[in-house]
C-alpha positions as CSV (number, residue, x, y, z in Angstrom):
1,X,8.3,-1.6,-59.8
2,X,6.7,-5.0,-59.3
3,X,10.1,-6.8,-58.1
4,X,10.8,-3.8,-55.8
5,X,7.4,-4.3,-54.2
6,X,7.4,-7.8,-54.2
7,X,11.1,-7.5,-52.5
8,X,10.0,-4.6,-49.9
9,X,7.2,-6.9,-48.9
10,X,9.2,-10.0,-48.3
11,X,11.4,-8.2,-46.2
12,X,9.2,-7.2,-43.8
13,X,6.1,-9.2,-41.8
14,X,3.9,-8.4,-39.2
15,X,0.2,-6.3,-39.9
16,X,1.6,-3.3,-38.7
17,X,3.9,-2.7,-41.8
18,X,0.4,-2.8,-43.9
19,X,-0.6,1.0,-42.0
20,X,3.2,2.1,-42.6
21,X,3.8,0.9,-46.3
22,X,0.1,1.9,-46.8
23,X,0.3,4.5,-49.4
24,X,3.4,2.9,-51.7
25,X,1.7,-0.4,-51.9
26,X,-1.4,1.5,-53.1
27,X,0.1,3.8,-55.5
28,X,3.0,1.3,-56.9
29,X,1.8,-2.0,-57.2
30,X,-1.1,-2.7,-59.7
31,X,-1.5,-6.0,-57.9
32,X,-2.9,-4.4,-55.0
33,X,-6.8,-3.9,-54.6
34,X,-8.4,-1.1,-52.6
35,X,-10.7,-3.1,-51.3
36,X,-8.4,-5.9,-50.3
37,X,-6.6,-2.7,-48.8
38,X,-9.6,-1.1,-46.9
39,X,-10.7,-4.5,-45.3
40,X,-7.4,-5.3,-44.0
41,X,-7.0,-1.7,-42.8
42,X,-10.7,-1.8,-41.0
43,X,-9.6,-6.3,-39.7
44,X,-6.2,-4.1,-37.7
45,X,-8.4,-1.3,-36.1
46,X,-11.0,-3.8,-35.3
47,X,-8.3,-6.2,-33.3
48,X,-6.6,-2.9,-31.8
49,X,-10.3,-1.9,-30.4
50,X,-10.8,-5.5,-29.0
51,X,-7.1,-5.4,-27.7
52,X,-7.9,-2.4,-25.7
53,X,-11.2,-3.6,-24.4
54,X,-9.1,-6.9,-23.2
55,X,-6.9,-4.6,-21.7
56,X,-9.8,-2.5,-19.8
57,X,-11.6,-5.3,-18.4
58,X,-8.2,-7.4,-17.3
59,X,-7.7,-4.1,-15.4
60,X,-11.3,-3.6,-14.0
61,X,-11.3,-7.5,-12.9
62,X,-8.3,-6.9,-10.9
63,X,-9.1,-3.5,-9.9
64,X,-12.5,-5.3,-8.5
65,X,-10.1,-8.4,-6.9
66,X,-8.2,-5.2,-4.9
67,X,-11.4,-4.4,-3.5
68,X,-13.1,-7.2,-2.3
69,X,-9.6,-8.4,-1.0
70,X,-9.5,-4.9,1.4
71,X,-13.2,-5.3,2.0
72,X,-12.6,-8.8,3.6
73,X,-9.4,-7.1,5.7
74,X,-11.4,-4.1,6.7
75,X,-14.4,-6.8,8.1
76,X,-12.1,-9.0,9.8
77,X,-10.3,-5.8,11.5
78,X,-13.7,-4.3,12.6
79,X,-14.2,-7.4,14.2
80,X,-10.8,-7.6,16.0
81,X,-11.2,-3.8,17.0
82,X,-14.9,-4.9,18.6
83,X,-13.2,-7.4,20.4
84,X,-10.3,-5.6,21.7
85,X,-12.3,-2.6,21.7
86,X,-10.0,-0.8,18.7
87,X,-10.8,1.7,16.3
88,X,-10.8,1.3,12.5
89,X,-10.4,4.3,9.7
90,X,-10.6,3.6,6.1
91,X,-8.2,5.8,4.9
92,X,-8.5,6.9,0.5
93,X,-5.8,3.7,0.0
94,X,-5.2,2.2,3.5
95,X,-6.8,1.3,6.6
96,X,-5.5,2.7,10.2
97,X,-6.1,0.0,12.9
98,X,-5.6,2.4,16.1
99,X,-5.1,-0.4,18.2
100,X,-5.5,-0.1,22.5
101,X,-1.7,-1.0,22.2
102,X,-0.2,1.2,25.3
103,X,3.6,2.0,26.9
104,X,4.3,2.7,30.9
105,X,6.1,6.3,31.8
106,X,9.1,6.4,29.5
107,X,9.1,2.4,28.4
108,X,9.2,0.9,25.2
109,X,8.5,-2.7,26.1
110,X,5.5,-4.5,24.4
111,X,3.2,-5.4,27.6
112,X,1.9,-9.1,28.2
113,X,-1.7,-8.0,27.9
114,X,-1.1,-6.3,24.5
115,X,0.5,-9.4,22.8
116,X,-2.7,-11.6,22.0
117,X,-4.3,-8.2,20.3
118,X,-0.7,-8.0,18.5
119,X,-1.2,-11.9,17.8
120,X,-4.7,-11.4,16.4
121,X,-3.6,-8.4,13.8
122,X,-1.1,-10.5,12.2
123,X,-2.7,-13.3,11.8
124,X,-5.4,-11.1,10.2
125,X,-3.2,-9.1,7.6
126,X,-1.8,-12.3,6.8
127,X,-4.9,-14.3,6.1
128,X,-6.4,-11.3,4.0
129,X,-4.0,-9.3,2.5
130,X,-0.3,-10.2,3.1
131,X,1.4,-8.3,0.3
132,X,0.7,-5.2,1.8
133,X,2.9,-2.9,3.7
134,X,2.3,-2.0,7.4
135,X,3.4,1.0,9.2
136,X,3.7,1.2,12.8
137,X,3.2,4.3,14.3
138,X,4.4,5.5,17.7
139,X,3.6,8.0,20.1
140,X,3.7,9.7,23.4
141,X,2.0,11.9,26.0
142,X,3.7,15.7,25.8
143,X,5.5,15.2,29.1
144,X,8.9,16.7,28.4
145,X,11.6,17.4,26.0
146,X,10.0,17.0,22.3
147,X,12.8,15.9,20.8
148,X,13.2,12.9,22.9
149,X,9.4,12.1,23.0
150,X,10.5,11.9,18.8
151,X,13.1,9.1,19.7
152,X,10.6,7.5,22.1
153,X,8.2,7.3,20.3
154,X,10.5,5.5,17.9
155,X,11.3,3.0,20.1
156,X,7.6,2.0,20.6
157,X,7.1,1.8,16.8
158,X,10.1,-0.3,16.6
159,X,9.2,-2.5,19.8
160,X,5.5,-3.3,17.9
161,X,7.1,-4.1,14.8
162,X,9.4,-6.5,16.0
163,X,7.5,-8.2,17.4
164,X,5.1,-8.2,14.3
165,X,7.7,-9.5,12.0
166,X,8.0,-12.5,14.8
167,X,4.6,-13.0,14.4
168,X,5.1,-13.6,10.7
169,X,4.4,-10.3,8.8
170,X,7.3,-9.5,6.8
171,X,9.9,-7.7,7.6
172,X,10.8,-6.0,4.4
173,X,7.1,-5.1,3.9
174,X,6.7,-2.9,7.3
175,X,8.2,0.0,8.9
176,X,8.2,2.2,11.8
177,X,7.8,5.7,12.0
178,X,7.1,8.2,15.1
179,X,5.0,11.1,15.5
180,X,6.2,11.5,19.2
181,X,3.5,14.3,21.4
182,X,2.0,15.5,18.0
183,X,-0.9,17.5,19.5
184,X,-3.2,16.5,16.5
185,X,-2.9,12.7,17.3
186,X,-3.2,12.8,20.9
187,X,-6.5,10.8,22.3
188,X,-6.7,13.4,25.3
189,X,-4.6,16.2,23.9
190,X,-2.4,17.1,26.8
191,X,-2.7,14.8,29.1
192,X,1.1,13.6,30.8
193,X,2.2,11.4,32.6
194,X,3.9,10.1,34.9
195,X,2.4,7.1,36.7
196,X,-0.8,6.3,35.0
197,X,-1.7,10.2,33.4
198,X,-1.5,10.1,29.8
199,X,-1.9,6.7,29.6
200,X,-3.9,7.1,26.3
201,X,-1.3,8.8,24.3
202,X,1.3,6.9,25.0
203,X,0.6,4.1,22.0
204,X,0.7,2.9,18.5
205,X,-1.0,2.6,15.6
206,X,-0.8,0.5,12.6
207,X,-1.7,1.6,8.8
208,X,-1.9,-1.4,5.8
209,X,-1.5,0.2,3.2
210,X,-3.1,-2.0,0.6
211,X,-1.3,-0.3,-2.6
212,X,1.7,-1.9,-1.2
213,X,3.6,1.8,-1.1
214,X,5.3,3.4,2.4
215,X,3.5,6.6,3.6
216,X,5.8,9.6,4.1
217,X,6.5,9.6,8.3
218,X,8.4,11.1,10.9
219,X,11.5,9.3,12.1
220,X,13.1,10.2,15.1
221,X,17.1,9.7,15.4
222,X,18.4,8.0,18.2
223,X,19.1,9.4,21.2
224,X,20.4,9.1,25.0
225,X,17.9,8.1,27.2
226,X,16.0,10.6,29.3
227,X,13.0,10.6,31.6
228,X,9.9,10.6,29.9
């Protein structure tokens, strides 16, 4: 019995065989104290507890890091919004910059006087958080056929982001969706254009999204054009 034990032993190492071999080593082998046993038993628990706390407070530490990072973005984008009079939400894992970003009558082309707000928001996500994943949203007023206010409202998204990702955000960490004449995310539900009415709904808006996943969205197909 002693070769056989002194043989299984050999042929394994590591602490962990000690809580599976446990009981045989006890009961077979005479050379084998209790005590000698009990304290190596109670040295394993007492490395698995301080394992886990490591664990927990790598965790908390970055979980803290997260934070203050999205702090810092969500200050620097409540300045640019006071500047360029913008709104900010703080979503429960994002941050919706509903930017004064705005499309003539059926038009999908970035404006000149929209660019150095445009400029300002990437430079921003980049300083303070550019792993994270933007979505631009587009919109329109509710003038017309719904379906192609879906693929307008595409072609704004994708006109913003564009022109993001030649800003410098990147291009695999961005999207564009479009929520077309949704009623619910209208500014003045209901107002049309053309000319000037409905100026307000015809936009975009930008989510980070600082967990680094996409948000579910509304993508419109592509279409032929029609007056909108």
């Amino acid at each position: 019995m002693r070769d056989m034990c002194g043989a299984g032993v050999g042929r394994w190492s590591g602490r962990v065989v000690v809580l599976v071999l446990a009981g045989v080593i006890a009961a077979g082998c005479s050379y084998v104290k209790q005590d000698d046993f009990n304290q190596e038993l109670a040295d394993i628990r007492a490395e698995m507890r301080a394992a886990d706390q490591g664990v927990e407070e790598r965790l908390n530490q970055r979980v803290d890091g997260v934070e203050a990072r999205v702090e810092e973005l969500e200050e620097a984008l409540r300045g640019l919004a006071a500047e360029f009079a913008a709104t900010v939400d703080r979503l429960e894992d994002a941050i919706r910059f509903n930017a004064p970003v705005h499309f003539a009558f059926d038009d999908a082309t970035v404006r000149s006087q929209d660019r150095p707000l445009l400029d300002r928001f990437a430079e921003v996500v980049q300083a303070y958080y550019p792993d994270a994943f933007i979505t631009v949203e587009g919109f329109t007023d509710s003038a017309g056929d719904p379906a192609y206010n879906m693929r307008l409202g595409q072609r704004r998204a994708d006109s913003v982001r564009e022109y993001l990702v030649n800003q410098g955000l990147a291009e695999d960490r961005s999207r564009a969706v479009s929520y077309g004449e949704t009623r619910e995310r209208q500014i003045v539900p209901g107002a049309v254009g053309p000319g000037d009415g409905g100026w307000q709904n015809r936009r975009v808006a930008m989510v980070i999204d600082f967990q680094g996943e996409t948000r579910p969205g509304v993508v419109a197909s592509s279409g032929d054009r029609e007056e909108r």
